[in-house]
N, C-alpha and C positions, 0 to 999 in steps of 0.2 A: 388588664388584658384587652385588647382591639379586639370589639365586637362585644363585649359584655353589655347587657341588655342593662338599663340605668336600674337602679336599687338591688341589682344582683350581685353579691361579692363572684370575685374572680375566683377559675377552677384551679384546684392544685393537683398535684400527684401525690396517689397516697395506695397503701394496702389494702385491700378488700378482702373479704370472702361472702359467698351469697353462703356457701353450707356447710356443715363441721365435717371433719374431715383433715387426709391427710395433705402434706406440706403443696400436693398440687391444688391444692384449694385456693391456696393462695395469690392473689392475681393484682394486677397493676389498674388503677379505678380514676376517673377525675370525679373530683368530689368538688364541693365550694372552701373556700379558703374561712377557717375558722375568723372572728371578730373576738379581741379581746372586753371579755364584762367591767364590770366592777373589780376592782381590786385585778383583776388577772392583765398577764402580759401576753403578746404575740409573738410566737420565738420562729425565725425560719432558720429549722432544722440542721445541720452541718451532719450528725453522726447520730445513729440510735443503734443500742448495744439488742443484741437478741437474749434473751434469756428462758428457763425452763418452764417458766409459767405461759409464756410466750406458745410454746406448744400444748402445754392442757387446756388451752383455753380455746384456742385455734380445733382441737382437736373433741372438745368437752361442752364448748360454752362455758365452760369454768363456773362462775358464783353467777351468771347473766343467765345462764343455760340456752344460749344462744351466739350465734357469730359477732366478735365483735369486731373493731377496727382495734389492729395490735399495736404493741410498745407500749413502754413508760423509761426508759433509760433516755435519755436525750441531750444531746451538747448542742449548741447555736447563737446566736445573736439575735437582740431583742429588738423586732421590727416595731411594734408599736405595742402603748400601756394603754390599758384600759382608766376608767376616773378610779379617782382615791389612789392610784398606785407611785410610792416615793422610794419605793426600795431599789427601781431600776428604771433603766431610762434606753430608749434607740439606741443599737449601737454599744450597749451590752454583752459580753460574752457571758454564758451564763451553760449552768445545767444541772442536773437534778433529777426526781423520779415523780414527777407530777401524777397527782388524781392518787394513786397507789391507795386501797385495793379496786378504786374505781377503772373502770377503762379510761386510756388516755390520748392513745390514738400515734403515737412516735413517731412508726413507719409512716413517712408523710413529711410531704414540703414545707407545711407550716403547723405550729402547736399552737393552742391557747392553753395556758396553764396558770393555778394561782402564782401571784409575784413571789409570795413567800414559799413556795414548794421548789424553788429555785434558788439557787447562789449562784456567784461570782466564779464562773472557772478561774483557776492559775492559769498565769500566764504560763507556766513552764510546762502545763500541760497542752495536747493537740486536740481536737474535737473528737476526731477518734476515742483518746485515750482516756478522757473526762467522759464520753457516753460510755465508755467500759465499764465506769466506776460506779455512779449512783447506786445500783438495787443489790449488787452485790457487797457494800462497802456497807450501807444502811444496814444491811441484815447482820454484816457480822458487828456491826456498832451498836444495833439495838438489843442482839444475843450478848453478848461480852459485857456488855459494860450496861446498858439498863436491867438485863436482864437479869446476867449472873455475876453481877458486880462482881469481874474477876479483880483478884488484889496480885499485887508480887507477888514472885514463889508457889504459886498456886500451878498443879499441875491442870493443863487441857488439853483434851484430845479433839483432834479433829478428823470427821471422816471426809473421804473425799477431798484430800486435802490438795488434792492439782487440779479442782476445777474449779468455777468462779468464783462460788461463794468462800470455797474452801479454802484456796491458798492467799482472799484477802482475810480472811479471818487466821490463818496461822501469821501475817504480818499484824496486825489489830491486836492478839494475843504477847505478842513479841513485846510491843511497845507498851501494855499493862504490865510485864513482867512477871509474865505467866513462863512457865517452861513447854513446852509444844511439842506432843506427839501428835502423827498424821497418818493414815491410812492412802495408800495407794499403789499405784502397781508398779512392780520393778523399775521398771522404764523411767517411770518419773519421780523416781526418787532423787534424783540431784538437783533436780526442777523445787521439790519443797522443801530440799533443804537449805538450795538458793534463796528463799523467801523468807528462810529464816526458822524451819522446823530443827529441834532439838534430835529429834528421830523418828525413820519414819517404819511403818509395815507392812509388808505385801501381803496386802489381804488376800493377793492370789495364794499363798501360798503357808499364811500362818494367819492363824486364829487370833483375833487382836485380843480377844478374852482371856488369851492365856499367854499372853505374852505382857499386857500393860495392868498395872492395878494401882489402886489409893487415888485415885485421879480425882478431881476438885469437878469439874465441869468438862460434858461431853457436847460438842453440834454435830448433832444430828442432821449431813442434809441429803441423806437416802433413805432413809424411814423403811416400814415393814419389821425386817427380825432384829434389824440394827439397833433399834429403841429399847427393846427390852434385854437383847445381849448385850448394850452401853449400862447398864444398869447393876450388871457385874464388876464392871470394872472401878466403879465409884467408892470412892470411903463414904463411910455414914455423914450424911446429910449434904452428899454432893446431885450436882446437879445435871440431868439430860435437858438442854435445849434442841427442841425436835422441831426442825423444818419443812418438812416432806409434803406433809398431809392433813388435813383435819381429823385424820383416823388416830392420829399421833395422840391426840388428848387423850386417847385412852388410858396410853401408858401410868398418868399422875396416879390412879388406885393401887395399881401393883408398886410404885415407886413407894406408895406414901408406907406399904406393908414391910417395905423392906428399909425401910426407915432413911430413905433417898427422898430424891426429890425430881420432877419432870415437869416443863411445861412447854403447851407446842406454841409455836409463835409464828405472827404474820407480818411481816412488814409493813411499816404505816411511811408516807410520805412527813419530813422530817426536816426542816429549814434549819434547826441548832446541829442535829448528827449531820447534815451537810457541810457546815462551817467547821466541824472538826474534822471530817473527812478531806475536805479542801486543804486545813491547816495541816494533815498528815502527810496529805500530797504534796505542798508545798514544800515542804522541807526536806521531802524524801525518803521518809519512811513510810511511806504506803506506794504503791505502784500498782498496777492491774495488765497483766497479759494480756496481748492480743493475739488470739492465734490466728483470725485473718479479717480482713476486709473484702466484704462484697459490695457493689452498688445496689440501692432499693430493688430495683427492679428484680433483683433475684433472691430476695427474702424467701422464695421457697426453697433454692437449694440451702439456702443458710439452714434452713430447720434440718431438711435435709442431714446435712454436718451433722448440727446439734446434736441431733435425736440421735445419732449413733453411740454417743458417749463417750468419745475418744478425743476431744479437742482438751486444748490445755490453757487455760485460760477463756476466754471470751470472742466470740465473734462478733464484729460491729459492720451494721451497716450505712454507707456513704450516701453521699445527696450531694 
């Protein structure tokens, strides 16, 4: 950048906030352009997806208990590698959920991120549609299948099943050979049954508790009364994977009384569950909603959206 004073890296565009608070907190900042370390790479950004954590953090400090710089969903090309890195080179299309549960910084011109918290986007995907994917794709990959090694034939329910995490995990289920039940509201029930839901229930209007039973494994990703009423609906020694909260952990005593089983879980950043997620997407049975595109600069209305809880799929933000 003309004018950058010598040993000073150049300024980028990135999200800020000075105080926790709501979605007006959020503000447009020049910061200096990360350097990638050892092992890590320099990604200038194309897309970062917004996600729910994204606002408790913004609004909580989250695990920092403090303002951080937001995102970890990210799609881009790899501007330059730090030493020791072989796994990617300039000129890389790449993306992934770097740092996770560390901050990462997304919203923002450029990333530094480890080269292995990264894979190889598909070609057949867009930058948009690859930052949709990482954190919601990981959570139902590291639920389903490390967690609750779902097998064929096994029933699962999912809550929440038209929003990010929820309707890639009723696809992620599909492709185990799970049979899929899903929770959501009238409206968007041809929306998850497009995805591949067996059937779905309006939780506006009937009690999932008495409507689904015998079920193998429940995700959990609204937490509160939803943990311990998933807990009915299990046969013996099935499983609540619970997303929500840390409060979530509580559930495993009362699960273990009722001769079930519950564990609450965080997503970790994930180089092997990326390559199979890529390999999903490649081939076309995983996909991820967009329900819209903003550019950076209006990551506040973005949360905005979010926080209403009415979008269907994922909102991403452009650069």
């Amino acid at each position: 950048m003309p004018g950058t004073p010598a040993g000073r890296l150049p300024d980028m565009r990135a999200i800020g906030q000075d105080v926790l608070g709501g979605p007006e907190v959020l503000k447009v900042v020049e910061v200096p352009r990360p350097e990638p370390g050892f092992a890590e790479v320099l990604v200038r950004v194309h897309a970062a997806a917004v996600n729910p954590t994204d606002y408790w953090h913004r609004a909580t400090g989250g695990l920092a208990g403090r303002p951080i710089r937001l995102g970890w969903d990210v799609s881009g090309v790899v501007e330059a590698v730090g030493p020791g890195v072989t796994l990617h080179a300039p000129g890389d299309a790449v993306f992934g959920m770097p740092w996770q549960p560390r901050p990462a910084g997304a919203y923002a011109e450029y990333l530094a991120s480890p080269a292995r918290h990264l894979t190889r986007k598909p070609a057949s995907l867009s930058h948009v549609e690859a930052a949709g994917l990482p954190m919601v794709a990981l959570t139902a990959w590291q639920a389903l299948v490390d967690t609750a090694a779902v097998r064929p034939g096994q029933r699962v329910l999912v809550h929440a099943a038209a929003g990010g995490v929820g309707h890639v995990a009723v696809q992620i289920a599909k492709v185990l050979g799970a049979e899929v039940i899903g929770t959501a509201s009238g409206a968007k029930h041809a929306f998850v049954k497009g995805v591949g839901a067996d059937e779905v229930i309006d939780y506006t209007t009937v009690d999932f508790t008495a409507a689904v039973r015998d079920v193998d494994v429940v995700v959990d990703t609204i937490g509160g009364e939803y943990g311990p009423r998933s807990l009915r609906v299990l046969k013996p020694g099935g499983l609540v994977v619970s997303l929500a909260s840390p409060a979530e952990a509580a559930l495993t005593g009362p699960a273990r009384e009722a001769g079930k089983r519950a564990a609450f879980m965080v997503v970790e950043a994930d180089q092997a569950g990326m390559r199979e997620v890529a390999a999903l997407a490649e081939s076309g049975r995983l996909r991820v909603t967009i329900d819209r595109t903003l550019p950076l600069e209006q990551a506040a209305r973005a949360h905005e959206l979010g926080e209403r809880g009415h979008t269907t799929g994922k909102i991403v933000l452009t650069l």
